[in-house]
N, C-alpha and C positions, 0 to 999 in steps of 0.2 A: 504494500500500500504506500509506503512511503518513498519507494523510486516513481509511482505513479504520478506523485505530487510533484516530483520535482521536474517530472516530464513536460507538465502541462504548465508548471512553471515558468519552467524553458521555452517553449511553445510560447505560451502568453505572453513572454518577455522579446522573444527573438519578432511576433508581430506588432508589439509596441515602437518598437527598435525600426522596423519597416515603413510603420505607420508614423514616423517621425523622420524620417529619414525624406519619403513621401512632400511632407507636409515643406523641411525647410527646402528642399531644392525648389518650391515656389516662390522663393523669398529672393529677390533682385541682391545680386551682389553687390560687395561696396564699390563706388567708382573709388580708385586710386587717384586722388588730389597731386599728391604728390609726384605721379608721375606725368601729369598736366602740366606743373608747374615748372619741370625737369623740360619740358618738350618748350614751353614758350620762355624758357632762359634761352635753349639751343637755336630759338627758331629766330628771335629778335635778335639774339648777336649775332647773326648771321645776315641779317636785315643792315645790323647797325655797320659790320665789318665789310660788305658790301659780297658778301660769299654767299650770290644770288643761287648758283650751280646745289652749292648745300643747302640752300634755302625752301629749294623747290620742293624737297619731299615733305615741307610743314602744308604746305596745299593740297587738298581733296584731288583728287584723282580727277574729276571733270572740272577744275578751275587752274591745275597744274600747266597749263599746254597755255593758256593764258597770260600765267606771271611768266614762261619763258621768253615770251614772244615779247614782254613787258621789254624785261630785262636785256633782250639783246636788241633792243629797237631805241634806246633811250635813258639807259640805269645809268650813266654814267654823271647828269649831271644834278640829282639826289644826294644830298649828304645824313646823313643823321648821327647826328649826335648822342641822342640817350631815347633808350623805350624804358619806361618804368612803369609795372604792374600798380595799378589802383584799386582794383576791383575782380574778383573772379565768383560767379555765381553760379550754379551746377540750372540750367532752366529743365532736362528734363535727363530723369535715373532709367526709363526705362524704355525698351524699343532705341531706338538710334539715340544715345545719350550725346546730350547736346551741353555746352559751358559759355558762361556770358562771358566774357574779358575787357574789361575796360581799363585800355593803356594811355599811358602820357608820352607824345611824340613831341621831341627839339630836335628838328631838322631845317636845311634851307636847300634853295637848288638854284641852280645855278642859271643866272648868272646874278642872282641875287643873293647876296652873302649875307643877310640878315637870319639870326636864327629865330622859328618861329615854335610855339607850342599849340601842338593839336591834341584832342585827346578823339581817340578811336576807339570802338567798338567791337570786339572782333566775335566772332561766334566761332564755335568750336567742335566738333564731332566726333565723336570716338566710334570707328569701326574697324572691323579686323584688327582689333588687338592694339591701334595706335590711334592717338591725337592727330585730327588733321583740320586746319583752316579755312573754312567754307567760306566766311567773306568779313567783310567791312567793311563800316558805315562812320567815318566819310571814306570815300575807295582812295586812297592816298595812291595807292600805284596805278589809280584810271582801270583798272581792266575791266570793268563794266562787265555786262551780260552780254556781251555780243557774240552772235551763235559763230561768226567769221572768224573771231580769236582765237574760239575753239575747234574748228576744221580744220584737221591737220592735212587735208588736204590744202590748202589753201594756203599751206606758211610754206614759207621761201625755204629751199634747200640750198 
C-alpha cells in the first residue's frame, strides 16, 4: 500500500510539474535592455566615427539598401559630434518587440561649420535575435520612404 502512495504521488507531482511547465512557457520572455543599449553605443559611434560600412547592419533589412545609397551619395559632408541617449522606452514586449529611443544629436554639415542640437526619435525592432533601426523622426540622413532607394535594381553598380 505504501509504494502505491508514492506512485501516485509521483504521478500527481510529475503532472503538476507538466502542468506548470505548460503554463510559464506562455509567459513573454524578458526583453534584454541591456543588450539594446550595447547595440545603440555600437551603432551611434559608428554614426559618430563616420564607419557608415559598420553602420549599416544597425538598419532593418528593408531600410539597409537605403542608408547605403545614403552614405555613398553624400556622407561625406555630415559631421557629428556627440549622440547621447535621453530616453529609451520598451513600446511593445510582445509579437515584433519594438523600443522608443530618444537621442540628442550635435552635429553640422558642411559647409556650415556651426554645430547644431537635434534630438531624434529613433524606433527600434528586435527580430531574429538582434536590435535593428527601423526609422527616425526627424530623418537626419533624408532616406525617406522612397520605394526607388530601395530597388536594388535601380542603384548604380
Amino acid at each position: 500500500m505504501c509504494c502505491f502512495h508514492f506512485k501516485v504521488l509521483g504521478l500527481i507531482s510529475g503532472l503538476v510539474g507538466l502542468l506548470l511547465m505548460g503554463t510559464l512557457s506562455c509567459v513573454p520572455k524578458k526583453i534584454n535592455i541591456g543588450h539594446l543599449e550595447h547595440t545603440l553605443s555600437l551603432c551611434h559611434d559608428d554614426l559618430k566615427w563616420k564607419r557608415f560600412v559598420e553602420a549599416t547592419r544597425c538598419y532593418s533589412p528593408e531600410r539597409r539598401r537605403a542608408f547605403q545609397k545614403w552614405f555613398r551619395n553624400g556622407a561625406e559632408d555630415i559631421h557629428i559630434d556627440s549622440m547621447e541617449l535621453h530616453e529609451l522606452e520598451l513600446l511593445k514586449t510582445e509579437g515584433p518587440v519594438q523600443a522608443k529611443v530618444v537621442v540628442g544629436v550635435k552635429s553640422y554639415r558642411l559647409p556650415d561649420t556651426t554645430l547644431k542640437s537635434t534630438t531624434i526619435t529613433e524606433l527600434w525592432r528586435f527580430q531574429e535575435g538582434q536590435w535593428f533601426l527601423a526609422a527616425t523622426e526627424p530623418d537626419i540622413f533624408e532616406l525617406g520612404d522612397k520605394q526607388d532607394a530601395l530597388d536594388p535594381s535601380l542603384e548604380e553598380k
